[in-house]
Backbone as CSV, one residue per row, in Angstrom:
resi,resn,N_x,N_y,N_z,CA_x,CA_y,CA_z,C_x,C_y,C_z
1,UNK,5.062,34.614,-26.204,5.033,33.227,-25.822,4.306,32.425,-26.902
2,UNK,5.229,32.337,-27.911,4.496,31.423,-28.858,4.215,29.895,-29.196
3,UNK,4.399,29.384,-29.978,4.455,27.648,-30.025,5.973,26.896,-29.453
4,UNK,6.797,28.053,-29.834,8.325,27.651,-29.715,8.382,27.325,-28.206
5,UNK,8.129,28.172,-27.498,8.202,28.825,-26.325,6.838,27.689,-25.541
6,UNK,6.166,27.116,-25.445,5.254,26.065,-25.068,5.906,24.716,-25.543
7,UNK,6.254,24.055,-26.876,7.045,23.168,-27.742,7.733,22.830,-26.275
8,UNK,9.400,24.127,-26.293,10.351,23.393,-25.615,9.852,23.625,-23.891
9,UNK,9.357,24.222,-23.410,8.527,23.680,-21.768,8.282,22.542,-22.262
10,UNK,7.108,21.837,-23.006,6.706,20.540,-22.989,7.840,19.520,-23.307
11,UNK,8.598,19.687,-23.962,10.066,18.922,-24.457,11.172,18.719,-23.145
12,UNK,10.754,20.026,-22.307,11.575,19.254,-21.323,10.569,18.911,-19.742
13,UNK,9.584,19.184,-20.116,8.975,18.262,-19.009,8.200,16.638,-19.581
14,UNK,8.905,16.516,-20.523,8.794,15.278,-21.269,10.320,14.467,-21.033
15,UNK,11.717,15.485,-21.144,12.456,14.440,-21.414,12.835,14.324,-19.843
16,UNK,12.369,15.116,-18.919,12.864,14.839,-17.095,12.492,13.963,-16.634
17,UNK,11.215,13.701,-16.488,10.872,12.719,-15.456,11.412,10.973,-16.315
18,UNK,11.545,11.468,-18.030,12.026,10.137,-18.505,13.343,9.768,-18.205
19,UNK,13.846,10.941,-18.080,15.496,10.619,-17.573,15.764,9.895,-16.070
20,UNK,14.775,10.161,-15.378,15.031,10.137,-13.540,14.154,8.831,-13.595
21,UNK,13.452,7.643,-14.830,12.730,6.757,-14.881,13.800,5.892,-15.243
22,UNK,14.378,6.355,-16.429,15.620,5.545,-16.949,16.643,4.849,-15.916
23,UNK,17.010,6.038,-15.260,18.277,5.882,-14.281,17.643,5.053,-12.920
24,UNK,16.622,5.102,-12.343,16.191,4.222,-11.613,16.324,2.521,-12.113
25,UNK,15.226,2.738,-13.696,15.744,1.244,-14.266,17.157,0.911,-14.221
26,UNK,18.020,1.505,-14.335,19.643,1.026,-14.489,20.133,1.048,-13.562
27,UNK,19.399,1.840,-12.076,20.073,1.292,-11.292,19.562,-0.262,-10.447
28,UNK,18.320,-0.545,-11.015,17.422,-1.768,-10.387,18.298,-3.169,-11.486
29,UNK,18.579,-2.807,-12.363,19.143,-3.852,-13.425,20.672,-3.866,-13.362
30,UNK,21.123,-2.735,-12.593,22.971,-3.368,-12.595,23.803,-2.717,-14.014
31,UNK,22.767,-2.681,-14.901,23.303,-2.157,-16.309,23.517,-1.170,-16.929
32,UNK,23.887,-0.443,-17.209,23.874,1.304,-17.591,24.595,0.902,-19.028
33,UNK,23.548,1.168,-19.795,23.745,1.303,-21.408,23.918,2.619,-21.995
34,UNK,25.288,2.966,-22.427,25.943,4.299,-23.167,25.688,4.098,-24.338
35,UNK,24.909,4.534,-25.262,25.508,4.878,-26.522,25.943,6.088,-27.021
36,UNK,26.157,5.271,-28.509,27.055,6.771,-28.988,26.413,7.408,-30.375
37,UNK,26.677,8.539,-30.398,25.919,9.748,-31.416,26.288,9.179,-32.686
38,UNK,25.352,9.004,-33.134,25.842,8.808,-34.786,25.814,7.041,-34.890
39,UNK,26.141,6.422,-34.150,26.335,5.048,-34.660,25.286,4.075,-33.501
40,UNK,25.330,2.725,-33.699,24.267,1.797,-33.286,25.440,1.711,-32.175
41,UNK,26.467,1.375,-32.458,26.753,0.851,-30.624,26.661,1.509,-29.565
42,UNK,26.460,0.582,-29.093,26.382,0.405,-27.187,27.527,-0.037,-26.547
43,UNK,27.593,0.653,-25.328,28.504,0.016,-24.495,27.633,-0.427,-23.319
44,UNK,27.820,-1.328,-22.577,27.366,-2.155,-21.046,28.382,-1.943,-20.411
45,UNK,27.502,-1.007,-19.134,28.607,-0.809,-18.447,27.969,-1.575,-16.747
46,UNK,28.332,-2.585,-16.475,28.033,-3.611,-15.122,28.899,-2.809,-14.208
47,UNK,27.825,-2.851,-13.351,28.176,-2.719,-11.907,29.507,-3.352,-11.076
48,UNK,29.507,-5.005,-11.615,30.470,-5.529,-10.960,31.091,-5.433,-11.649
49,UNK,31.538,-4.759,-12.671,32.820,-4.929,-13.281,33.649,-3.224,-13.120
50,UNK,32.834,-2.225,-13.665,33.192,-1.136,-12.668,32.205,-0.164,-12.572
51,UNK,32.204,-0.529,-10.839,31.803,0.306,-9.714,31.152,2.119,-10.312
52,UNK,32.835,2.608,-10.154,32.596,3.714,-10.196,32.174,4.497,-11.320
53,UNK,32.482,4.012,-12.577,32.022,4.653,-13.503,30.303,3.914,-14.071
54,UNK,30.105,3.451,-13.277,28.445,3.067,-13.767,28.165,4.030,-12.389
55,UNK,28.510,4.129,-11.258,27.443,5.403,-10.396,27.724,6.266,-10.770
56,UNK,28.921,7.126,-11.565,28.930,7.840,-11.533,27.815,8.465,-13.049
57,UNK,27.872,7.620,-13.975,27.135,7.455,-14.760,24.961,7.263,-14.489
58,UNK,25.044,7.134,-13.477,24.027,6.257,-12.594,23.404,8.131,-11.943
59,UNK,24.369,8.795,-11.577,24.641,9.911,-10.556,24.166,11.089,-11.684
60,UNK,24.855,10.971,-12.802,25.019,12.144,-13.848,23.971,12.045,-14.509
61,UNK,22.907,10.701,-14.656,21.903,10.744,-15.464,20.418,11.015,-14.831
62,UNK,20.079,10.792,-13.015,19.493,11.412,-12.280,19.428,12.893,-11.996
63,UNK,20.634,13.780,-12.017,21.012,14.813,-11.583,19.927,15.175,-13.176
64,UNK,20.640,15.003,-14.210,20.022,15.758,-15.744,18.821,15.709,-15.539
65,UNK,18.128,14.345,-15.241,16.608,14.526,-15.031,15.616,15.306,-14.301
66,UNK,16.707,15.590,-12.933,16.066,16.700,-11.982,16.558,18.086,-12.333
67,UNK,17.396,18.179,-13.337,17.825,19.641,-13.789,16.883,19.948,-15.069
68,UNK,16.613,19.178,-15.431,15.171,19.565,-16.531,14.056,19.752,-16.027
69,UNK,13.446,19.019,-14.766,12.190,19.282,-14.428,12.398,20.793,-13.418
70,UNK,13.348,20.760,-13.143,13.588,22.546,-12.297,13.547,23.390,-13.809
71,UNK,14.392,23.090,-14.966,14.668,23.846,-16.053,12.992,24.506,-16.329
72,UNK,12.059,22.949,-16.302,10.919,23.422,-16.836,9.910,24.163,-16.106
73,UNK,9.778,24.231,-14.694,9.353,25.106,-13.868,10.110,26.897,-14.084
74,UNK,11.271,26.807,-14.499,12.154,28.050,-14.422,10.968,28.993,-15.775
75,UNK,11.315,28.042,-16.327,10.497,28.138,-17.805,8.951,29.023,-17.853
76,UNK,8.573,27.893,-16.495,6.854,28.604,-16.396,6.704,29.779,-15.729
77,UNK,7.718,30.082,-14.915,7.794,31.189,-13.756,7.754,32.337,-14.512
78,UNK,7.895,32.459,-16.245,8.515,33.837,-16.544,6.527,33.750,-17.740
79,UNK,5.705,33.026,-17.194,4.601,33.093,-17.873,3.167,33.767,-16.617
80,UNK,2.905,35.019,-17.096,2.278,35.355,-16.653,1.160,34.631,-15.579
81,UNK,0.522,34.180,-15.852,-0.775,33.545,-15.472,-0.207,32.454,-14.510
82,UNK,1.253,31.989,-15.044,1.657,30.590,-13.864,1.869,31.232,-12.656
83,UNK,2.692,32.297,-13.466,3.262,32.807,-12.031,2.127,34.251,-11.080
84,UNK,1.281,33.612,-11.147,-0.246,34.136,-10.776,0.013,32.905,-9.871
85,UNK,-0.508,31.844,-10.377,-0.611,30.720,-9.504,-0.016,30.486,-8.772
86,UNK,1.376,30.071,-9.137,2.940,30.368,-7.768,1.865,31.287,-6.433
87,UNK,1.721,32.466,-6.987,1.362,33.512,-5.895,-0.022,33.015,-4.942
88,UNK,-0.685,32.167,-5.377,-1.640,32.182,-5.166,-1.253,30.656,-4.338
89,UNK,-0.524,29.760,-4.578,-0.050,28.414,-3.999,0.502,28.909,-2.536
90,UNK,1.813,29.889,-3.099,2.143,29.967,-2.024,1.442,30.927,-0.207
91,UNK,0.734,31.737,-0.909,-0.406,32.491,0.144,-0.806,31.251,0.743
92,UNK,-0.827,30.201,-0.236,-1.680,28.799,1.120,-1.160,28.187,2.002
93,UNK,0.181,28.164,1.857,0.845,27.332,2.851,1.159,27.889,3.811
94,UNK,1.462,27.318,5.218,1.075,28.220,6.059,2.180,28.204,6.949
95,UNK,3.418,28.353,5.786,4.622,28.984,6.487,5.320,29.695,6.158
């Protein structure tokens, strides 16, 4: 478990909760801004103009955010000492 192996845990419990922050903003603003790899544009994609591909866009960028912060727990489970703690969390609850 070296730097690599700490690096990307922290990289993705950095980019989750920013993703599931993002997608809240876009869904409070109506706006869902796509860009694209390699170049400056943007696309705006409004709500009232279409529906379905801004939730679904809206849908796909929440889901990523909560699939990184599970990714990064998956991550800690295979580290000794966390998964001490797991053991030790769960003995407390009292079901």
């Amino acid at each position: 478990m070296g730097f690599q192996y700490w690096f990307t845990v922290c990289a993705v419990f950095l980019v989750g909760p920013i993703s599931l922050v993002e997608s809240f903003v876009y869904c409070r603003r109506g706006v869902y801004t796509k860009t694209f790899k390699g170049t400056s544009r943007k696309e705006y994609i409004h709500v009232d103009e279409k529906p379905i591909e801004f939730w679904f866009s809206i849908i796909f960028h929440m889901v990523m955010g909560m699939a990184m912060i599970i990714l990064g727990f998956w991550l800690l489970d295979g580290i000794p000492v966390v998964n001490h703690w797991y053991a030790e969390i769960r003995a407390m609850l009292p079901f």
